[in-house]
C-alpha angles and dihedrals in degrees: 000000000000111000115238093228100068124070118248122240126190132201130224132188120229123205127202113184110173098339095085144040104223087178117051109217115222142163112268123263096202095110093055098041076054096047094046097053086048092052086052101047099051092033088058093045097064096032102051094051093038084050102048093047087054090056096042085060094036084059120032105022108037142196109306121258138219115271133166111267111238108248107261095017115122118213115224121227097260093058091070092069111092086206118080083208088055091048086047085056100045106040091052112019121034121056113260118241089250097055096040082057095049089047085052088052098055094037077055092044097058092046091059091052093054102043085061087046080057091054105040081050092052087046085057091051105050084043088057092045093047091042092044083226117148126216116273124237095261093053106106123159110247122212093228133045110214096090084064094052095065098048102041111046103168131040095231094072100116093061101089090046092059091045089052087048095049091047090052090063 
């Protein structure tokens, strides 16, 4: 029994045989939902133990503070930072000052050898040129110049080749 009270709904049902899509067909997002939870992951990895160590230093260690220097002692170049975190950087990270410049010395260093290889090569040729005289069969060009430093010392070393050759003649 259906109380008169109530309204009564009925229920009909609607077909819809080719005049509407009831499924909307899209590309998968598979792919994305994949890529996203691996973002996160990773992202989170690397954020939640980077935060919590910046905190821990925030809180607990502290900037640095000024203090008189002991006579004789020599500061190093990480004890100049006021962060922890910056110390941290510069102690064993990044390269020190000291050692940049000697790396510029001896960048500076190897230039100057084989410029001088340079020179000592243009000198053989023009001998060569000025004696008519051909390379041998052992001569080869080498990348490198270091195997020419040791044998020749001095820059003069073709002298005596050019006063053999005169006195050949």
């Amino acid at each position: 029994m259906i109380p008169t009270s109530c309204p009564v709904v009925f229920l009909e049902q609607v077909r819809c045989m080719s005049e509407e899509r009831t499924m909307v067909i899209q590309p998968s997002r598979f792919q994305w939902h994949i890529l996203k939870n691996w973002l996160h992951f990773y992202f989170m990895l690397g954020a939640i133990p980077i935060g919590l160590i910046i905190t821990y230093v925030n809180v607990f260690i502290g900037p640095a503070t000024l203090e008189e220097i002991p006579e004789g002692y020599i500061p190093k170049e990480w004890e100049y930072h006021q962060h922890p975190i910056k110390r941290f950087f510069q102690r064993y990270i990044f390269p020190s000052p000291q050692q940049e410049y000697e790396k510029y010395l001896h960048h500076m260093y190897t230039e100057y050898q084989l410029m001088k290889v340079r020179k000592l090569e243009k000198q053989v040729e023009q001998a060569m040129a000025a004696n008519k005289d051909y390379r041998s069969s052992n001569y080869f060009r080498e990348i490198y110049g270091s195997k020419y430093l040791y044998q020749y010392r001095d820059l003069n070393t073709l002298r005596p080749y050019e006063l053999k050759r005169e006195n050949q003649d």
